[in-house]
DOLOVEX-373178 format. One record per residue (C-alpha): y, x, z; residue number from 1. Coordinates in Angstrom, 2 decimals. Layout:
N
<node v="Y" u="X" w="Z" num="NUM"/>
...
END
This chain:
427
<node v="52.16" u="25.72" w="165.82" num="1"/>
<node v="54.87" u="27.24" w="164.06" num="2"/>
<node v="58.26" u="28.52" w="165.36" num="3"/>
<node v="61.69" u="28.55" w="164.57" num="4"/>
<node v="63.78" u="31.52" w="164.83" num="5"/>
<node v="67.37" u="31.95" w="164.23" num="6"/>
<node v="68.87" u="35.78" w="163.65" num="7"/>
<node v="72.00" u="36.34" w="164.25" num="8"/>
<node v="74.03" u="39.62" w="162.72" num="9"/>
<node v="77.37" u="39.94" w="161.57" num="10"/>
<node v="76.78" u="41.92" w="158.99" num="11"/>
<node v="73.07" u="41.11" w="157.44" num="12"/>
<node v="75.57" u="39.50" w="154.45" num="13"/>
<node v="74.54" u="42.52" w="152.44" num="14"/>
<node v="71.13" u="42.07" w="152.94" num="15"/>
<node v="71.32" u="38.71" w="151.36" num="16"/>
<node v="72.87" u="40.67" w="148.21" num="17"/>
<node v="70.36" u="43.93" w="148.10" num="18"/>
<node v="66.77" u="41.49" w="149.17" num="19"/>
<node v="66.56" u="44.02" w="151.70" num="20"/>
<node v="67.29" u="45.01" w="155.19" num="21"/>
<node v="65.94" u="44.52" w="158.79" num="22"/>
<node v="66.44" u="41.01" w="159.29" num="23"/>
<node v="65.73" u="39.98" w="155.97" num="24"/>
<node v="62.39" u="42.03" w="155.74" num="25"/>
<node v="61.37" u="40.59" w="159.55" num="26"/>
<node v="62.46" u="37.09" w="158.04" num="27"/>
<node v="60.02" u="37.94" w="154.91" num="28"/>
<node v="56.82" u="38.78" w="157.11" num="29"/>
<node v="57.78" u="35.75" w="160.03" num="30"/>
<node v="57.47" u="33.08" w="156.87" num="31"/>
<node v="54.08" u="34.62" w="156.08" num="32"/>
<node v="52.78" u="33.99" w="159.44" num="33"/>
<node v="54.38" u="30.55" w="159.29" num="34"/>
<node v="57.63" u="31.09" w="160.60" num="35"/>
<node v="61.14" u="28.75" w="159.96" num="36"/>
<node v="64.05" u="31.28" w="159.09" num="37"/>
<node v="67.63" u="31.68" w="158.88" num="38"/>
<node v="69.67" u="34.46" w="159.13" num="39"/>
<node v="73.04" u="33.90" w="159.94" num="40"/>
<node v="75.70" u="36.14" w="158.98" num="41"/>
<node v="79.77" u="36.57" w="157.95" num="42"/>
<node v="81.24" u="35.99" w="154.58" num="43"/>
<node v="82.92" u="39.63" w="154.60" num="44"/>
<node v="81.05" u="42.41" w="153.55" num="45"/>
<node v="81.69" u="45.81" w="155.66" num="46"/>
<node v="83.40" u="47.57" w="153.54" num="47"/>
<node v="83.55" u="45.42" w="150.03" num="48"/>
<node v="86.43" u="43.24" w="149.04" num="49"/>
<node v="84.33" u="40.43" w="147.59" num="50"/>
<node v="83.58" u="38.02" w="150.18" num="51"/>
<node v="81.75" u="35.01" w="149.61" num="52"/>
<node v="84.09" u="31.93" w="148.81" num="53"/>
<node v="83.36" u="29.23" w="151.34" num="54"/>
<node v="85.95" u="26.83" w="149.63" num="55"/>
<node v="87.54" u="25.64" w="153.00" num="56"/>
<node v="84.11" u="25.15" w="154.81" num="57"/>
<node v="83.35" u="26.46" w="158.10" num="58"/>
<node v="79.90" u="27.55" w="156.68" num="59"/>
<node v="78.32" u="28.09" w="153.56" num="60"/>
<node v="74.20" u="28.17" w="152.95" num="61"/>
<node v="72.20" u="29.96" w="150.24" num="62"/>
<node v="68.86" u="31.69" w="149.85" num="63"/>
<node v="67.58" u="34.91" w="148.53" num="64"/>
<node v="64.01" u="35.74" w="148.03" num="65"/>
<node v="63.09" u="31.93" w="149.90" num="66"/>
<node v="64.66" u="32.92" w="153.10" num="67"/>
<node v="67.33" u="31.32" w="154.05" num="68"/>
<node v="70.81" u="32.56" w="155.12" num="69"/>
<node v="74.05" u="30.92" w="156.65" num="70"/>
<node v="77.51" u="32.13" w="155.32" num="71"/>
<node v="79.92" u="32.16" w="158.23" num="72"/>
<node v="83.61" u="32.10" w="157.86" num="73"/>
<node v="85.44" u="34.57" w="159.39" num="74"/>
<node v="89.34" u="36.46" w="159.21" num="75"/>
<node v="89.34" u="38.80" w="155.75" num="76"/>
<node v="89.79" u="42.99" w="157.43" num="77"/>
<node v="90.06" u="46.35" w="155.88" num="78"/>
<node v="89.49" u="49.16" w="157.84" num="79"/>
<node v="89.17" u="49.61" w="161.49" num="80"/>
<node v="91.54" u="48.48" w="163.52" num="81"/>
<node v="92.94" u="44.75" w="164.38" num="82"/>
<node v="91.96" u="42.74" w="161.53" num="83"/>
<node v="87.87" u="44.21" w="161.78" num="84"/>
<node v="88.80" u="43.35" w="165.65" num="85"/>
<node v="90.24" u="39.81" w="164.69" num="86"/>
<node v="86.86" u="39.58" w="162.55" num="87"/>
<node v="84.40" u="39.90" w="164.74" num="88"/>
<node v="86.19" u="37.44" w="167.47" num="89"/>
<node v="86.24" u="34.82" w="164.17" num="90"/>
<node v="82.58" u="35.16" w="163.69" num="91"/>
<node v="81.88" u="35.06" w="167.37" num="92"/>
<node v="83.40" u="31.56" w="167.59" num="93"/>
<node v="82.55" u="30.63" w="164.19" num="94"/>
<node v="78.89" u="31.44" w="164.23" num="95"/>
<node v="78.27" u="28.89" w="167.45" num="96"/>
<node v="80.20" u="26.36" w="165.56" num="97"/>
<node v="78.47" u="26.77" w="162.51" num="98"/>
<node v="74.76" u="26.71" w="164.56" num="99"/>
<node v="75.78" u="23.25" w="166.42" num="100"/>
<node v="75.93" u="21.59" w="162.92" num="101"/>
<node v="72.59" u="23.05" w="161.60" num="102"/>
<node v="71.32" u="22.14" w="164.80" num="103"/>
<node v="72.84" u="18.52" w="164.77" num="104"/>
<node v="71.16" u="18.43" w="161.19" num="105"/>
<node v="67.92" u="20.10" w="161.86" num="106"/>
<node v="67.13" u="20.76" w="165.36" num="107"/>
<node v="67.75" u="23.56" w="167.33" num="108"/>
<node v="65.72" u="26.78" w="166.66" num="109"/>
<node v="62.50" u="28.18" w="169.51" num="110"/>
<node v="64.56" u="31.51" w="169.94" num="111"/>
<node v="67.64" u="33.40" w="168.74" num="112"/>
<node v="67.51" u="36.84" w="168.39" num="113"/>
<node v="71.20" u="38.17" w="168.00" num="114"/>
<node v="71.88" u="41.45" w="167.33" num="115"/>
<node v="74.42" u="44.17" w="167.40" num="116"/>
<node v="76.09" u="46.24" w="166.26" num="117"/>
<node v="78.92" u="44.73" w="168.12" num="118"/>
<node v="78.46" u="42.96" w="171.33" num="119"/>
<node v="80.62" u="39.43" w="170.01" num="120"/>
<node v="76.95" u="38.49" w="168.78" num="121"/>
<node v="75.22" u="39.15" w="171.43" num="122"/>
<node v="77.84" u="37.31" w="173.43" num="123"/>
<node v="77.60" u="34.46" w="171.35" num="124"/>
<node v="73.76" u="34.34" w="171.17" num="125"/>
<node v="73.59" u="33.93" w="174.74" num="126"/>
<node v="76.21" u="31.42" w="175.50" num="127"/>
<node v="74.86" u="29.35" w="172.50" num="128"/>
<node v="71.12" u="29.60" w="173.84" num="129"/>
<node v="72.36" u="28.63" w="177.53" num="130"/>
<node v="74.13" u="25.71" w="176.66" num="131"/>
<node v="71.15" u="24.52" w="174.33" num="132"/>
<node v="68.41" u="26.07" w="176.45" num="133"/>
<node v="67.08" u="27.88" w="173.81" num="134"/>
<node v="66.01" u="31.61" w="174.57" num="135"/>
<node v="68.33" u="34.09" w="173.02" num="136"/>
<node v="66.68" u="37.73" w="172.05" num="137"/>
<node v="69.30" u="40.46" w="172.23" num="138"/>
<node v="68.70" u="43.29" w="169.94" num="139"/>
<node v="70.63" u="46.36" w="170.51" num="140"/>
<node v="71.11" u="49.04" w="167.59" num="141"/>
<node v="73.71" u="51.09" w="168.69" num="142"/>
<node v="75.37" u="51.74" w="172.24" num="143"/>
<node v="78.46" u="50.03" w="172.88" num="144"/>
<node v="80.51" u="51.92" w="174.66" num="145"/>
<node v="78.20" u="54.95" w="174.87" num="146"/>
<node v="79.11" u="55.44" w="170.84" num="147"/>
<node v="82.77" u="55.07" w="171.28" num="148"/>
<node v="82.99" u="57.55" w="173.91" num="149"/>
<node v="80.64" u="60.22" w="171.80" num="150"/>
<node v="82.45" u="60.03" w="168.91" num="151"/>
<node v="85.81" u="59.45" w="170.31" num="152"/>
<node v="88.54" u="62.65" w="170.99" num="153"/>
<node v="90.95" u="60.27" w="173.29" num="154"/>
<node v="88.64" u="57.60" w="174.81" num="155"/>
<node v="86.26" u="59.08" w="178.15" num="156"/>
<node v="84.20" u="56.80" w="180.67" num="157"/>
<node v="86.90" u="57.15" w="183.17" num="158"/>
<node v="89.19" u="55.03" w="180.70" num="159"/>
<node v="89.69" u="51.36" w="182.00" num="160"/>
<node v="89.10" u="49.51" w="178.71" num="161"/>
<node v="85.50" u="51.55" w="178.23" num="162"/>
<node v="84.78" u="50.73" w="182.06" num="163"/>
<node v="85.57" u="46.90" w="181.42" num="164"/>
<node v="83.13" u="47.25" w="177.52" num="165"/>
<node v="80.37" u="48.92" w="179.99" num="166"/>
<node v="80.21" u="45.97" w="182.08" num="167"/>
<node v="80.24" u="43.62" w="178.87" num="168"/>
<node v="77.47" u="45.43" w="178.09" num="169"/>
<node v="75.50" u="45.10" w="181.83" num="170"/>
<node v="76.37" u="41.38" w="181.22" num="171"/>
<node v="74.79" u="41.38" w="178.27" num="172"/>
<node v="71.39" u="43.25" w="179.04" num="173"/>
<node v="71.50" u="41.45" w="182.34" num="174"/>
<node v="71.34" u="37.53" w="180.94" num="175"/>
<node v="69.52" u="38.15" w="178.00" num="176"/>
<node v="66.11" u="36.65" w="178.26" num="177"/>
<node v="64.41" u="39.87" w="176.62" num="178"/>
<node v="66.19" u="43.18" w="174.56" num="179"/>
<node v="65.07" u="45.28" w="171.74" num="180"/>
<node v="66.47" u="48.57" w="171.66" num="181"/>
<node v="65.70" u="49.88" w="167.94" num="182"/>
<node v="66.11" u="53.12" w="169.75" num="183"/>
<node v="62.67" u="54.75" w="171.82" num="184"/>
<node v="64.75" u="55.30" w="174.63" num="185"/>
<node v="66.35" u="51.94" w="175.79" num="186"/>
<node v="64.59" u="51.91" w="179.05" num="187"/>
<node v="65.84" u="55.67" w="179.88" num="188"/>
<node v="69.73" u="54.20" w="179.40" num="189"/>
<node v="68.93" u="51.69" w="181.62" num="190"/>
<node v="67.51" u="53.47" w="184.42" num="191"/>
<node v="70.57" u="56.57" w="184.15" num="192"/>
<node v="72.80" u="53.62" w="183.97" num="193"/>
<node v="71.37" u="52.60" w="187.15" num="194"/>
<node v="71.31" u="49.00" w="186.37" num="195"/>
<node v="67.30" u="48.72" w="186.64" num="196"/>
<node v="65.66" u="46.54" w="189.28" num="197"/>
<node v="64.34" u="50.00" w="190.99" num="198"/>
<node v="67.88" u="51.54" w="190.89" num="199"/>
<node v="69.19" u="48.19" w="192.69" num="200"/>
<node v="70.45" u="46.39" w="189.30" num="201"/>
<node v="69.37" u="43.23" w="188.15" num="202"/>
<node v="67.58" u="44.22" w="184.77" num="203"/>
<node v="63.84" u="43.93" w="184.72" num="204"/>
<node v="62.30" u="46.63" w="182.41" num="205"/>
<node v="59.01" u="44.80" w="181.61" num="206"/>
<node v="61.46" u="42.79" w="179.17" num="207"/>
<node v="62.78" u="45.49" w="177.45" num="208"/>
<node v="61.28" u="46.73" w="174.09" num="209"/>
<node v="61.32" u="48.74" w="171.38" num="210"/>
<node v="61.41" u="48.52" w="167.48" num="211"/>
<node v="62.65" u="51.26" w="165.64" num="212"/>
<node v="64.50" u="50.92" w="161.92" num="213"/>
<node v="61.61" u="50.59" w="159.96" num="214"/>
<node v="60.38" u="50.86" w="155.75" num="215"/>
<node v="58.99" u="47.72" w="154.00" num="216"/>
<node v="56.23" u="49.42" w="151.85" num="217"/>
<node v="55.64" u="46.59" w="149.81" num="218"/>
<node v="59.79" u="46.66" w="148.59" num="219"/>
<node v="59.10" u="50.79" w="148.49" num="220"/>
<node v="56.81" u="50.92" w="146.46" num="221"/>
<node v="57.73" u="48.41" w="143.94" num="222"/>
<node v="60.88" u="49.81" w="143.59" num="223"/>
<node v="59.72" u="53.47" w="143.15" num="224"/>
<node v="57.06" u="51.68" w="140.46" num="225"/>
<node v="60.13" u="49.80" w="138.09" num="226"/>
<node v="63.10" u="51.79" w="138.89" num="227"/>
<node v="62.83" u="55.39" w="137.72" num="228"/>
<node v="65.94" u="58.18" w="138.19" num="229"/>
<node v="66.44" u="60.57" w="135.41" num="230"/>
<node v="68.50" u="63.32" w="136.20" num="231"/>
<node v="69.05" u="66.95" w="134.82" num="232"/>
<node v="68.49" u="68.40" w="138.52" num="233"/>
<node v="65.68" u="66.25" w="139.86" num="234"/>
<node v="63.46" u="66.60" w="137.13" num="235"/>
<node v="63.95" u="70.62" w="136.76" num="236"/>
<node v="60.45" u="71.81" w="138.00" num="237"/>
<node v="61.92" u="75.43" w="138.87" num="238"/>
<node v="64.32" u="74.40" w="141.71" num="239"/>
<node v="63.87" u="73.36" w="145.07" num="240"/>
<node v="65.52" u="70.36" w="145.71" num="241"/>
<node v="67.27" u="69.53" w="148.77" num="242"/>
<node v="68.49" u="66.08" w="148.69" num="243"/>
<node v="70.50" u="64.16" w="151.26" num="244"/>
<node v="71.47" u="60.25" w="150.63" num="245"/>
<node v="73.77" u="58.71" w="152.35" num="246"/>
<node v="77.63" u="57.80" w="153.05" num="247"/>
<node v="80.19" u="60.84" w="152.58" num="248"/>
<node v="82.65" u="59.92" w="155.30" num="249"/>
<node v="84.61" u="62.02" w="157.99" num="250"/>
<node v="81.87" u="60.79" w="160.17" num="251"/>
<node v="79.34" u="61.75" w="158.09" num="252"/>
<node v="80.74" u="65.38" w="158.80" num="253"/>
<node v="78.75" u="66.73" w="155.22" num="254"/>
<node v="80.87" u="69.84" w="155.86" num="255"/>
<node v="78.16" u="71.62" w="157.09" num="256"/>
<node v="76.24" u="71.69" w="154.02" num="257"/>
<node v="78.80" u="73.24" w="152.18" num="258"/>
<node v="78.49" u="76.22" w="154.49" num="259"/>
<node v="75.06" u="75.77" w="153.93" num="260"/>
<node v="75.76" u="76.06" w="149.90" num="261"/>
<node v="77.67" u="78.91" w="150.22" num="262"/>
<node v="75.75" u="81.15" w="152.53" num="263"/>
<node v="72.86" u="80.86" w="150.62" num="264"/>
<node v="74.74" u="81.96" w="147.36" num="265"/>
<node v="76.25" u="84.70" w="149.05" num="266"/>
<node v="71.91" u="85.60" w="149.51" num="267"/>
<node v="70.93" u="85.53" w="146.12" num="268"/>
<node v="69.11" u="81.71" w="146.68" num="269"/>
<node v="69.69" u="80.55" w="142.86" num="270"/>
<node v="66.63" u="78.22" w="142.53" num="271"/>
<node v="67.76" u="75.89" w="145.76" num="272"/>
<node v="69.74" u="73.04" w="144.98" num="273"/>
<node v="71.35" u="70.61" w="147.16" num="274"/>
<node v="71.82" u="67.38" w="145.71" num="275"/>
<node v="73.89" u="64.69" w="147.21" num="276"/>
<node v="73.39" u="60.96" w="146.31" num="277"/>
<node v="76.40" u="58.72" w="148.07" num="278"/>
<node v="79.73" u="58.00" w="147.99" num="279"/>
<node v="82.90" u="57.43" w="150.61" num="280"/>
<node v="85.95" u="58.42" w="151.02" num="281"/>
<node v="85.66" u="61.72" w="151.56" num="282"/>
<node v="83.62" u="62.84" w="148.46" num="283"/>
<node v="86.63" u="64.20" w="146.30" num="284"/>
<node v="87.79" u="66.24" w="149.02" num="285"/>
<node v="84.53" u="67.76" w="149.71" num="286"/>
<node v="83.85" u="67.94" w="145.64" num="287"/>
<node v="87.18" u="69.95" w="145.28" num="288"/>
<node v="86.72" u="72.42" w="148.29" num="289"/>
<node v="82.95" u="73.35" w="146.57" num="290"/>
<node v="84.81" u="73.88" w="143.23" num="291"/>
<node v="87.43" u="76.39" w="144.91" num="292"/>
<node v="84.81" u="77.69" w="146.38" num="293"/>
<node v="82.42" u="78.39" w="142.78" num="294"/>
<node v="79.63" u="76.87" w="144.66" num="295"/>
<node v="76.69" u="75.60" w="141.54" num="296"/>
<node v="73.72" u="75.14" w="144.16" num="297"/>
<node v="75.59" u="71.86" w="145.59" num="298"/>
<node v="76.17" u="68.82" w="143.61" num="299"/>
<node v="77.31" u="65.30" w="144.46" num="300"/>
<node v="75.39" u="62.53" w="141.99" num="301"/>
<node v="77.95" u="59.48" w="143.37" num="302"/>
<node v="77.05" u="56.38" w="144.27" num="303"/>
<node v="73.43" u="54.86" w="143.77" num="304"/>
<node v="71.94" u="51.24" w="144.24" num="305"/>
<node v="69.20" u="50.95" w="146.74" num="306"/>
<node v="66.54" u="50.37" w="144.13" num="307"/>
<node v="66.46" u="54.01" w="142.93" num="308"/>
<node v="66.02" u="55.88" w="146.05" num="309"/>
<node v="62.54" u="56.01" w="146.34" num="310"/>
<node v="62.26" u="57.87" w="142.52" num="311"/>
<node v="65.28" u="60.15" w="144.06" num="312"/>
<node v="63.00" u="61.08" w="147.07" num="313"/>
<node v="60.09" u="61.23" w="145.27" num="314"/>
<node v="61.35" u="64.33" w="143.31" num="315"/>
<node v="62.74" u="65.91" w="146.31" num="316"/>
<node v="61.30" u="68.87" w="147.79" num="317"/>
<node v="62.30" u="68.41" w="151.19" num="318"/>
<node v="65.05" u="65.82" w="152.52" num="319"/>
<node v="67.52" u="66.47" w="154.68" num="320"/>
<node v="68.68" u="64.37" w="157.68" num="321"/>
<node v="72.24" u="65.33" w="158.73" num="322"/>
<node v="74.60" u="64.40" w="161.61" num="323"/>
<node v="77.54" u="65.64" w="163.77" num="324"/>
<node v="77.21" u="66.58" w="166.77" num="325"/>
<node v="79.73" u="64.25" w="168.18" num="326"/>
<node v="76.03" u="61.62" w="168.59" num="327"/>
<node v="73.91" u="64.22" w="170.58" num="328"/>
<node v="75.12" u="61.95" w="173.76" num="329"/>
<node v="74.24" u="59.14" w="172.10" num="330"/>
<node v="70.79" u="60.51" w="169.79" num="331"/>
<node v="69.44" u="61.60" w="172.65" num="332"/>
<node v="68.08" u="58.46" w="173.14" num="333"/>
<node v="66.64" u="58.55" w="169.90" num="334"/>
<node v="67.03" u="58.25" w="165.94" num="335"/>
<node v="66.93" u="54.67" w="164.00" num="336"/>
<node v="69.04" u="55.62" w="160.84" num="337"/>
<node v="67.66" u="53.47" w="158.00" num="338"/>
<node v="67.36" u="56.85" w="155.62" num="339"/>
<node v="64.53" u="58.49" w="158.25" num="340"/>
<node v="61.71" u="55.88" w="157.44" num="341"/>
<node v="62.57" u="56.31" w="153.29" num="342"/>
<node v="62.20" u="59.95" w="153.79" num="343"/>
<node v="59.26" u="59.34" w="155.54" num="344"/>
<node v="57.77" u="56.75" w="152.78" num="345"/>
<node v="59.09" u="59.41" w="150.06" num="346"/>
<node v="55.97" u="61.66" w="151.63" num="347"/>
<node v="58.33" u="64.74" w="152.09" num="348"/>
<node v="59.36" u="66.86" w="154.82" num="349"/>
<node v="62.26" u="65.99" w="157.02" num="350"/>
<node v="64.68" u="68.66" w="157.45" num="351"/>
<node v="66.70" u="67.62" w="160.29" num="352"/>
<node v="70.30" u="69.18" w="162.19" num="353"/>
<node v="70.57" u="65.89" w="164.69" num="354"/>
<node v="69.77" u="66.55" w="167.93" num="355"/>
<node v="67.46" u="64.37" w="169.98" num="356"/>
<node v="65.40" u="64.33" w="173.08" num="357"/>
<node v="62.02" u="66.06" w="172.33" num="358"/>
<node v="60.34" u="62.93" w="173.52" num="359"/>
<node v="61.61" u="60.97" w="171.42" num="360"/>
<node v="62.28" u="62.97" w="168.26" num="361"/>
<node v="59.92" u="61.66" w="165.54" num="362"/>
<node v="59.78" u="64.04" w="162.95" num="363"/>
<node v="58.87" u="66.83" w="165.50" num="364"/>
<node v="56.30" u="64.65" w="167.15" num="365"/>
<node v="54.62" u="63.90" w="164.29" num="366"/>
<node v="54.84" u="67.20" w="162.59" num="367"/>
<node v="56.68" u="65.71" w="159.51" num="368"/>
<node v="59.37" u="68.35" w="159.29" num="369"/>
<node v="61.78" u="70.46" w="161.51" num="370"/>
<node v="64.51" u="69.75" w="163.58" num="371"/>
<node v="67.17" u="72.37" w="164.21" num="372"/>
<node v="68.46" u="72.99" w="167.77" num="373"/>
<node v="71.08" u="75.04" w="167.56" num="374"/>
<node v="73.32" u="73.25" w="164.88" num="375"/>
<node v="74.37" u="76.07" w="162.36" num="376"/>
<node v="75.13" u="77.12" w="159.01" num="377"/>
<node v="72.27" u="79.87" w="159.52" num="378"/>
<node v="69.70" u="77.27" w="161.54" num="379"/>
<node v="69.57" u="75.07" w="158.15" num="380"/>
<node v="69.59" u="77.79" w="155.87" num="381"/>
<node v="66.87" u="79.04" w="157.53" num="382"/>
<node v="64.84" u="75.38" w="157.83" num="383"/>
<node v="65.46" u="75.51" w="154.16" num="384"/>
<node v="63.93" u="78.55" w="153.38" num="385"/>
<node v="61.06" u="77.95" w="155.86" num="386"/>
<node v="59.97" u="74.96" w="153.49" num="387"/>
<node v="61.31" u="76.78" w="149.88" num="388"/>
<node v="58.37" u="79.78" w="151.44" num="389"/>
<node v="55.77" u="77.87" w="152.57" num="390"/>
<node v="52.10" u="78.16" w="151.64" num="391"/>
<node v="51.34" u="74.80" w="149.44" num="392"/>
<node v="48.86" u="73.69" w="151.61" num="393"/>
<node v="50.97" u="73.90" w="154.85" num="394"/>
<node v="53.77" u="72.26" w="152.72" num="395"/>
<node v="51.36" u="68.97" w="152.06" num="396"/>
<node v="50.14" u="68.90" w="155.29" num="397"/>
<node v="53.91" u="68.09" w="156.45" num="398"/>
<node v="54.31" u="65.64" w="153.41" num="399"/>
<node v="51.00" u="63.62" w="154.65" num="400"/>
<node v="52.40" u="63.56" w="157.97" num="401"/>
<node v="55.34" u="61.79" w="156.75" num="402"/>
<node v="53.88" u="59.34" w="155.16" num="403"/>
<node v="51.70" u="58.51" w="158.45" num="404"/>
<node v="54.40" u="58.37" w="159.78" num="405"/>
<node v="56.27" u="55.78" w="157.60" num="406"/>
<node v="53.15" u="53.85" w="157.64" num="407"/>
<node v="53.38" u="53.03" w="161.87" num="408"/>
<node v="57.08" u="51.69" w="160.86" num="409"/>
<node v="56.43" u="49.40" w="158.23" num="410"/>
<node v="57.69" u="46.14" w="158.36" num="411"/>
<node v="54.97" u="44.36" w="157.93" num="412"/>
<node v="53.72" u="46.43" w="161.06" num="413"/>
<node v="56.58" u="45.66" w="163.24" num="414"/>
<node v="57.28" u="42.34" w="162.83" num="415"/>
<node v="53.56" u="41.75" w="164.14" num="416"/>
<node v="55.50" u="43.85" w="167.30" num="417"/>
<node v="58.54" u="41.45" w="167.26" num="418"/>
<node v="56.55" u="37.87" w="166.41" num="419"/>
<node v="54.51" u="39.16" w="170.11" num="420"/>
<node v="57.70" u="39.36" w="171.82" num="421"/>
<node v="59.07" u="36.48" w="170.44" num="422"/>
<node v="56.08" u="34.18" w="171.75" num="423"/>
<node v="56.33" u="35.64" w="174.85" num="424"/>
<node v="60.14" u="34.94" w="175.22" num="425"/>
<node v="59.99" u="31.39" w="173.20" num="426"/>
<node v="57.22" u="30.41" w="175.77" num="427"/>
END
């Protein structure tokens, strides 16, 4: 008999937009196994200025690739501070508004699974399921207030507003009828927490899971099939290409690599290239300090649509996965950026400067590329050159591992994962 399941995240509204995303791509494989589907989401987009125009209505419904998704209104924000604040309390009341008239219409659904990345949803999930009985699946995809605190210069555990968000988020993990870290290592917060049954908390590990950020082949492949990416650099056969996607933000911290640029200029490296393919608001400041500088081996392509990545990777050499390390408190629970699993699918190897715990690092498990400990200018130079050097048929040995890799996180893989926990839960 089929099930209904309704998904809950603030910000799957660009999803609806690029036919592509978590939700949307579990929401693709559920219908195939005979699944009913909404996806419920805001009418802002993070970080756009075109929101969807609801015309005065509370909610607005449309569908993209026949799954279904539910506009919810919610206060207009730039930036981070009050109004983004103001925005996710709007869609926290809105959203259970919204689902009591769908469910007046249609019937409410088996299961919710709300998820993060702010805890408003999850919130909301569970007071909506508990008042209609329905079980509510909280899915957690970053740590809230573990994040804040990592990347934060003023804000420490001690601080009474993080100690009143940590026991939101005990609250949370405590009533939610099961959790889905998309990080390996949910169970290990729980237990240092000390909020596991064993530890004297109420939280019963056998109903927490995991399900990493993940690659829909099918969408991969198609796209590197239609969409090709001619460029000058790219399609030069004598350099070695190290490309990095991605935002280009403070937080993003892409500094680094233009150490990286320069120290291997200053060695004589003329046939690597770093390429970067993004955009944010710190790209013309970083653009202007590598002209200063004379640096040619860096170059920043600007902004891309999501359709041409997989060409981009595919003429890589090696890819590069970068971070700060403000997140090692926070990584070493594990890595779900979205970019991993397209490296992975592009069949290259991952260079990688984010630190995570060795159980739970991926690309070193797998042998699918390198992971650099210490954090330097002269650690990724040297990962680079280890790759630029290597015999061919050590190189393809790391490129098959990738794609092995990308393979045991495709969608259509893990949604098998999530429709077992969500009979389980729903029964």
């Amino acid at each position: 008999m089929s099930k209904t399941i309704w998904f809950w995240n603030h910000y799957a509204t660009e999803m609806f937009f690029q036919q592509g995303g978590r939700h949307h791509w579990f929401a693709k494989y559920l219908k195939r196994m005979d699944y009913k589907v909404k996806i419920f989401c805001a009418s802002t987009q993070h970080g756009r200025d075109d929101d969807i125009q609801l015309e005065g209505a509370l909610y607005k419904e449309d569908i993209s690739e026949d799954i279904d998704y539910v506009f919810v209104k919610v206060r207009a924000y730039k930036g981070n501070g009050i109004s983004r604040i103001l925005n996710m309390m709007s869609f926290y009341h809105n959203v259970q508004k919204a689902a009591k008239k769908i469910a007046q219409r249609d019937g409410v659904p088996d299961v919710i699974l709300a998820s993060s990345v702010h805890p408003l949803t999850l919130i909301a999930g569970i007071r909506f399921g508990k008042k209609y009985k329905i079980p509510c699946i909280c899915e957690v995809r970053d740590l809230w207030p573990e994040s804040i605190v990592a990347y934060s210069e003023k804000l420490s555990k001690k601080n009474l507003f993080v100690k009143f968000l940590y026991r939101g988020e005990r609250w949370i993990y405590e009533r939610a009828d099961a959790l889905i870290f998309t990080m390996e290592g949910g169970k290990d917060y729980i237990i240092e927490q000390g909020w596991d049954q064993v530890s004297g908390g109420k939280i019963d590990l056998n109903k927490v899971h995991y399900i990493n950020n993940g690659v829909d082949l099918e969408s991969y492949y198609h796209n590197l099939q239609q969409y090709d990416y001619p460029d000058p650099d790219l399609d030069n056969t004598s350099l070695f290409k190290v490309v990095y996607t991605g935002s280009i933000r403070r937080v993003n911290n892409l500094n680094p690599l233009v150490s990286v640029a320069e120290k291997l200029m200053e060695l004589g490296s003329r046939d690597i290239r770093i390429l970067i393919f993004g955009d944010g608001n710190q790209k013309t400041e970083i653009e202007e300090c590598c002209k200063k500088k004379g640096l040619t081996n860096i170059v920043f392509k600007g902004h891309l649509e999501e359709k041409y990545i997989p060409a981009i990777l595919s003429k890589s050499s090696i890819v590069i996965l970068h971070g700060s390390h403000q997140t090692e408190k926070v990584t070493k629970y594990g890595l779900s950026p979205n970019k991993l699993f397209k490296y992975f699918a592009a069949g290259k190897p991952v260079l990688s400067d984010i630190r995570v715990s060795q159980k739970y690092d991926l690309i070193r498990a797998n042998e699918a590329g390198r992971t650099i400990i210490d954090y330097s200018t002269q650690g990724i130079c040297e990962g680079i050159s280890y790759f630029e050097t290597l015999r061919e048929d050590a190189y393809e040995r790391y490129c098959s591992n990738s794609l092995h890799v990308a393979e045991q996180f495709d969608f259509k893989y893990l949604t098998e994962v999530l429709k077992e926990i969500i009979e389980n839960t729903a029964n």
